[in-house]
C-alpha positions as CSV (number, residue, x, y, z in Angstrom):
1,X,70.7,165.8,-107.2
2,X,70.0,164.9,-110.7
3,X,68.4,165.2,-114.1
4,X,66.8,162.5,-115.9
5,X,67.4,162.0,-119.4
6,X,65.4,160.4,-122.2
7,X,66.3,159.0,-125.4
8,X,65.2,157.2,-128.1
9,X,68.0,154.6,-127.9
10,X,66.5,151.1,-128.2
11,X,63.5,149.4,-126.7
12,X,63.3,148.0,-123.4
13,X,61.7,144.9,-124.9
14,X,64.6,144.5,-127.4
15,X,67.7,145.8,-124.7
16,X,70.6,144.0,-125.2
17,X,71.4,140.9,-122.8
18,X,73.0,142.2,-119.1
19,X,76.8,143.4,-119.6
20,X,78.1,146.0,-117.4
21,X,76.7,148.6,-119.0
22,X,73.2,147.4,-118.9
23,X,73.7,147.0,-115.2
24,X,74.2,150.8,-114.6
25,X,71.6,151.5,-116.9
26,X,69.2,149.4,-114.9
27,X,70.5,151.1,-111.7
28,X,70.0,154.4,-112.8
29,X,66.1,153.1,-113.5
30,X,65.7,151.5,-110.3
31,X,66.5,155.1,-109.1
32,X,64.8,157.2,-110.9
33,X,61.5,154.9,-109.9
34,X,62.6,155.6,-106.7
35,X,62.4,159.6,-106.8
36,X,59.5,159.4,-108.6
37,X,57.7,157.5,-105.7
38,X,58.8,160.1,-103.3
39,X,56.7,162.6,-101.4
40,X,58.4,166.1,-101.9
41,X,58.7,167.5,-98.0
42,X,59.9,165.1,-95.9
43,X,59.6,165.9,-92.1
44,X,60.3,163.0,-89.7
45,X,63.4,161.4,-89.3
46,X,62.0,157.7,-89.5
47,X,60.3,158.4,-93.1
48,X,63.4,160.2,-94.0
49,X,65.8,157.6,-93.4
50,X,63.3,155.0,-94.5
51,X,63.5,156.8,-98.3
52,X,67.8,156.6,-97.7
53,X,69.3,155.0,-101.3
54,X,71.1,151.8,-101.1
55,X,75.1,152.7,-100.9
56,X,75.9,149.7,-103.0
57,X,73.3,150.9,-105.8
58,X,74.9,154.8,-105.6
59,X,78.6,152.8,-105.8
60,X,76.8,151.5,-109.6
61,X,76.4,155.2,-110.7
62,X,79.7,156.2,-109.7
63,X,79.8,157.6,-106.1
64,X,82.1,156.3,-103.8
65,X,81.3,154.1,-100.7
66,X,82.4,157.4,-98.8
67,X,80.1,159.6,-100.6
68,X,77.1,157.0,-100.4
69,X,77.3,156.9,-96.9
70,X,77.4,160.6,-96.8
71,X,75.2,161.6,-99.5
72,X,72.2,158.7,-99.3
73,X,69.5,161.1,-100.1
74,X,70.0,162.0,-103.7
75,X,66.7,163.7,-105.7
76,X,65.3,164.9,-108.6
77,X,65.7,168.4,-109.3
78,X,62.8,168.3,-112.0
79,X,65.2,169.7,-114.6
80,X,64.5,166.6,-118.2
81,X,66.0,167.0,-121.2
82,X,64.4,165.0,-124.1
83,X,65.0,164.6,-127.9
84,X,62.6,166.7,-129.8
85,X,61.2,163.7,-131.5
86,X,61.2,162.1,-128.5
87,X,59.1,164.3,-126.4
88,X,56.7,165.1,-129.2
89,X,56.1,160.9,-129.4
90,X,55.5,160.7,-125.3
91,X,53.3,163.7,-125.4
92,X,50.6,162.4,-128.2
93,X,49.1,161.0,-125.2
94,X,47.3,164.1,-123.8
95,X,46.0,162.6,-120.5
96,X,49.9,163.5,-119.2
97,X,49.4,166.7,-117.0
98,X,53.0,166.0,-114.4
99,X,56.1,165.1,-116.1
100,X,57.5,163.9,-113.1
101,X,54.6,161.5,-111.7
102,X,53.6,160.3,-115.5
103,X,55.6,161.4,-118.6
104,X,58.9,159.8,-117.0
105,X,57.8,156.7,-116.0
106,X,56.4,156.2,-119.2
107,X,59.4,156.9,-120.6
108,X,61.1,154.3,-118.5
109,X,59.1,151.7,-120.1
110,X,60.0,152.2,-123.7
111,X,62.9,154.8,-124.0
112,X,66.7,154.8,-122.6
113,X,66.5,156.7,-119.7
114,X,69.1,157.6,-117.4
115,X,70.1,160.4,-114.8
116,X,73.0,162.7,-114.4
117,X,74.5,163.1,-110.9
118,X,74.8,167.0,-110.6
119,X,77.3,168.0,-107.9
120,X,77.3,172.3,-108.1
121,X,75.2,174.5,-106.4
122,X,71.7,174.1,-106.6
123,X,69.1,175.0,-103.5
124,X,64.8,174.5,-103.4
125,X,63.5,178.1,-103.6
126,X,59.2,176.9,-103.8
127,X,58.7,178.6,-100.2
128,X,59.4,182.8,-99.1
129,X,62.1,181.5,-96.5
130,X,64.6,179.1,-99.0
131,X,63.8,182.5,-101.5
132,X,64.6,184.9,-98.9
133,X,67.5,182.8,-97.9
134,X,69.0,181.8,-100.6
135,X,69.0,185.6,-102.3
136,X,70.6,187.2,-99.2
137,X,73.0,184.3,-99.2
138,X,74.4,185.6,-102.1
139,X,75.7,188.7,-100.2
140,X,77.4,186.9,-97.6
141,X,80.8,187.0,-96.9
142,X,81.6,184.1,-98.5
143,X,78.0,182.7,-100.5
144,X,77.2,179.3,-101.7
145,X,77.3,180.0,-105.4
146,X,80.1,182.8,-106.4
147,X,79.1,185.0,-108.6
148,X,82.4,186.1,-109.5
149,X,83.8,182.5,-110.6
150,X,86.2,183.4,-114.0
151,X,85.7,179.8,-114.9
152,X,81.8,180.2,-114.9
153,X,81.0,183.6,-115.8
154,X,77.0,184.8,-115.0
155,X,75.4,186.3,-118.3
156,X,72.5,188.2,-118.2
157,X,70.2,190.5,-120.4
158,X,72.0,193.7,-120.8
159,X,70.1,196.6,-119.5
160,X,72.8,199.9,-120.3
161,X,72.2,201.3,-116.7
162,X,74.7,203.5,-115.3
163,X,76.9,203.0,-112.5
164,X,75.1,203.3,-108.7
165,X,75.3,206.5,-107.1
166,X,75.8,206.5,-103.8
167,X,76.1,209.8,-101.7
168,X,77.1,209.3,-98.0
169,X,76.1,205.5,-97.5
170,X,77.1,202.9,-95.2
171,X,76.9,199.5,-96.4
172,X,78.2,196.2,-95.1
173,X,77.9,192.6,-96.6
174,X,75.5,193.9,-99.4
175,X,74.8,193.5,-103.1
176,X,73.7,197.1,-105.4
177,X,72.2,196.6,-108.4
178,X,73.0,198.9,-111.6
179,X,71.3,202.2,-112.4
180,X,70.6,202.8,-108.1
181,X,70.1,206.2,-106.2
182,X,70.9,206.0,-102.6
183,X,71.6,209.0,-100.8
184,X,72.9,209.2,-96.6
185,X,71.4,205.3,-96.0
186,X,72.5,202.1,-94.2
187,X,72.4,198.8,-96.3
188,X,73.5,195.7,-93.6
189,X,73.3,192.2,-95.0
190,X,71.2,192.7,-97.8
191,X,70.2,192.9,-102.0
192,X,69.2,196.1,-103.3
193,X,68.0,196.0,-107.1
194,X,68.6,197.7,-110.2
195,X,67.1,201.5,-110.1
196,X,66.5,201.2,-106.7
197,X,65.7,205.1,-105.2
198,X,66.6,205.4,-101.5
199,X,65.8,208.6,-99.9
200,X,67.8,210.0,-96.9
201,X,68.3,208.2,-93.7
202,X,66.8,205.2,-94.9
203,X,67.9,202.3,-92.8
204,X,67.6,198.4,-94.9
205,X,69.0,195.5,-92.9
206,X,68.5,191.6,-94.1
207,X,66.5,192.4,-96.8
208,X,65.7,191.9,-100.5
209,X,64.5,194.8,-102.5
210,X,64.0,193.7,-106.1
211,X,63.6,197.8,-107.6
212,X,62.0,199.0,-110.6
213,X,60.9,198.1,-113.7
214,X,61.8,202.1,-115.1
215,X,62.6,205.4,-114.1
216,X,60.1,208.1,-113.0
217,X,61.0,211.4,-115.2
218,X,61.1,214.7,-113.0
219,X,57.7,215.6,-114.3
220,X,56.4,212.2,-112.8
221,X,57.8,212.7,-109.6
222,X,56.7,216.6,-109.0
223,X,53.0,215.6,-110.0
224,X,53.2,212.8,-107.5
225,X,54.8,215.2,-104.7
226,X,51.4,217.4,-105.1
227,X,49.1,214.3,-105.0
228,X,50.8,213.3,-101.6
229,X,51.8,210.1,-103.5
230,X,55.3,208.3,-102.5
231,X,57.6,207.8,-105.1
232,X,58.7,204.6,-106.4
233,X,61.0,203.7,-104.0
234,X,62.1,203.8,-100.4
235,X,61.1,207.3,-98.9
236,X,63.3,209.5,-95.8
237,X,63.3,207.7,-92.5
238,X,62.1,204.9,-92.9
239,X,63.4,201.3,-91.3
240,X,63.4,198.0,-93.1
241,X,63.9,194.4,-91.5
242,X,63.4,190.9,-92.6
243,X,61.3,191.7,-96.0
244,X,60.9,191.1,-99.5
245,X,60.2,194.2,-100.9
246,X,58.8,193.4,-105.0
247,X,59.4,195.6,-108.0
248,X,57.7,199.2,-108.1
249,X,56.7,199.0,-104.7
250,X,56.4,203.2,-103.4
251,X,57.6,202.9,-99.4
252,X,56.7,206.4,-98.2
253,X,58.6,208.3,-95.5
254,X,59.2,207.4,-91.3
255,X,57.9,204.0,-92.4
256,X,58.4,200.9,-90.1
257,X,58.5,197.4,-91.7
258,X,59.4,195.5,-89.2
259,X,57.1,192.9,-88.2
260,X,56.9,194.4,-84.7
261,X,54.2,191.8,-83.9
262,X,56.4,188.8,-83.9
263,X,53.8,187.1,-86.2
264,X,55.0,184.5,-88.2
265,X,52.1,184.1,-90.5
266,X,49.6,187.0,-91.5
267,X,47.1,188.7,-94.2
268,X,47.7,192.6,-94.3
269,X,45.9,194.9,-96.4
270,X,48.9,195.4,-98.5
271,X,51.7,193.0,-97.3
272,X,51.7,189.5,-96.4
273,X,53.9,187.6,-93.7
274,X,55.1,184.1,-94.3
275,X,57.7,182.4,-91.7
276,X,58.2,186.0,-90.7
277,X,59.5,187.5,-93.0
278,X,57.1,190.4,-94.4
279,X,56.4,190.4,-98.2
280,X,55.2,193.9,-100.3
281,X,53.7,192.7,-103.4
282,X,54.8,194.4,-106.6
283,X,53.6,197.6,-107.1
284,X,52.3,198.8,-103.8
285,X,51.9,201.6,-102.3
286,X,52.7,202.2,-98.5
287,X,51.9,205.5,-97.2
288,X,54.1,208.0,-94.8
289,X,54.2,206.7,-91.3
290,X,52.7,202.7,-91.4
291,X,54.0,200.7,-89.1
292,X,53.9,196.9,-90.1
């Protein structure tokens, strides 16, 4: 993987005559055209070993002949970095609208450009199943990308939850969030977010359950007992499987989301399935007893 960097640096019209570092600079161009002419899903075999990199050109960027071999089918991860004065100068030209189909080759042309082979953990999340899979991933025995790596510690926006309460649970291979109620449920092989509410006898197995947003006072959650509404959250009884379940989504009691069907694609009046795995958009509201 990499991530193509532009610079002012000097002209290519005035570059300085070939020396060895002109050759790797030149090699890292020829390969950045080479991403750039690339089709983003590739599913056959025969096109996929026909887009393979030249071992001998990887060797000129610093792999090994060993890794070239292994790793031929290096990519752009879309990630540029740019001078400020440099990006404002390639941007006056406002037919641009894709920085990786026009803005960089342009940049080619008339800026030093180069890439940055990026060897950590990185994976494609643009469809539900890499999302879904990479998230539960996370939870595994041992992930991918460790969380708890001293030498390079995860920050994130401090929220001053308290600790997770859990009364009676049984979890196995699973991630909970801060600030979570779950009381007499089974969490197997799966990511339960922050302020998470799940009632008794709840049952969630490979899933990811992204939470809430905020709390519901007491008030809030009497008024919404007389309207027969479910409360934010995951409600008595009720079975999870294979789902994305979004932020401040109200799963009522004996609820079934399981994809029973078998379908692997479908439109539902308030869920969707994609490679079948069954998605509840943010904010929904599923009623005691649907069975999905």
């Amino acid at each position: 993987m990499s991530i193509p960097i532009a610079d002012r640096g000097f002209p290519a019209r005035v570059r300085r005559s070939a020396t060895a570092a002109d050759h790797k600079q030149n090699s890292w161009q020829a390969l950045i055209g080479r991403w750039l002419a690339r089709i983003e899903r590739i599913n056959q075999r025969d096109d996929l070993r026909a887009i393979a990199d030249n071992p001998h050109l990887l060797a000129d960027l610093g792999l090994t002949r060993e890794e070239a071999d292994r790793r031929p089918y290096l990519a752009s991860m879309g990630v540029y970095l740019f001078r400020f004065e440099t990006l404002r100068e390639l941007l006056k030209d406002d037919q641009y609208t894709d920085f990786g189909g026009e803005v960089i080759p342009a940049a080619i042309e008339s800026y030093d450009v180069r890439a940055h082979l990026f060897n950590g953990y990185w994976e494609d999340i643009g469809t539900i199943s890499s999302f879904y899979h990479a998230n539960l991933d996370m939870a595994s025995v041992i992930p991918k990308f460790n969380l708890f790596n001293a030498d390079a510690p995860i920050f994130t926006r401090p929220r001053f939850l308290p600790g997770s309460k859990l009364i009676d649970c049984e979890l196995k291979n699973s991630i909970v969030s801060d600030g979570c109620i779950l009381n007499r449920v089974s969490v197997i092989n799966s990511i339960v977010g922050l302020r998470s509410r799940v009632q008794n006898y709840a049952r969630i197995e490979y899933s990811l359950v992204m939470g809430s947003d905020y709390y519901q006072t007491i008030d809030d959650l009497e008024l919404e007992r007389r309207r027969g509404l479910p409360w934010i959250g995951i409600g008595e009884n009720t079975v999870i499987r294979r789902a994305i379940i979004d932020k401040n989504v109200r799963i009522g009691s004996n609820v079934r989301i399981l994809n029973e069907a078998g379908r692997d694609h479908h439109d539902g009046d308030n869920y969707f399935i994609r490679e079948g795995i069954v998605i509840v958009p943010k904010g929904t509201i599923i009623t005691d007893g649907t069975i999905i």
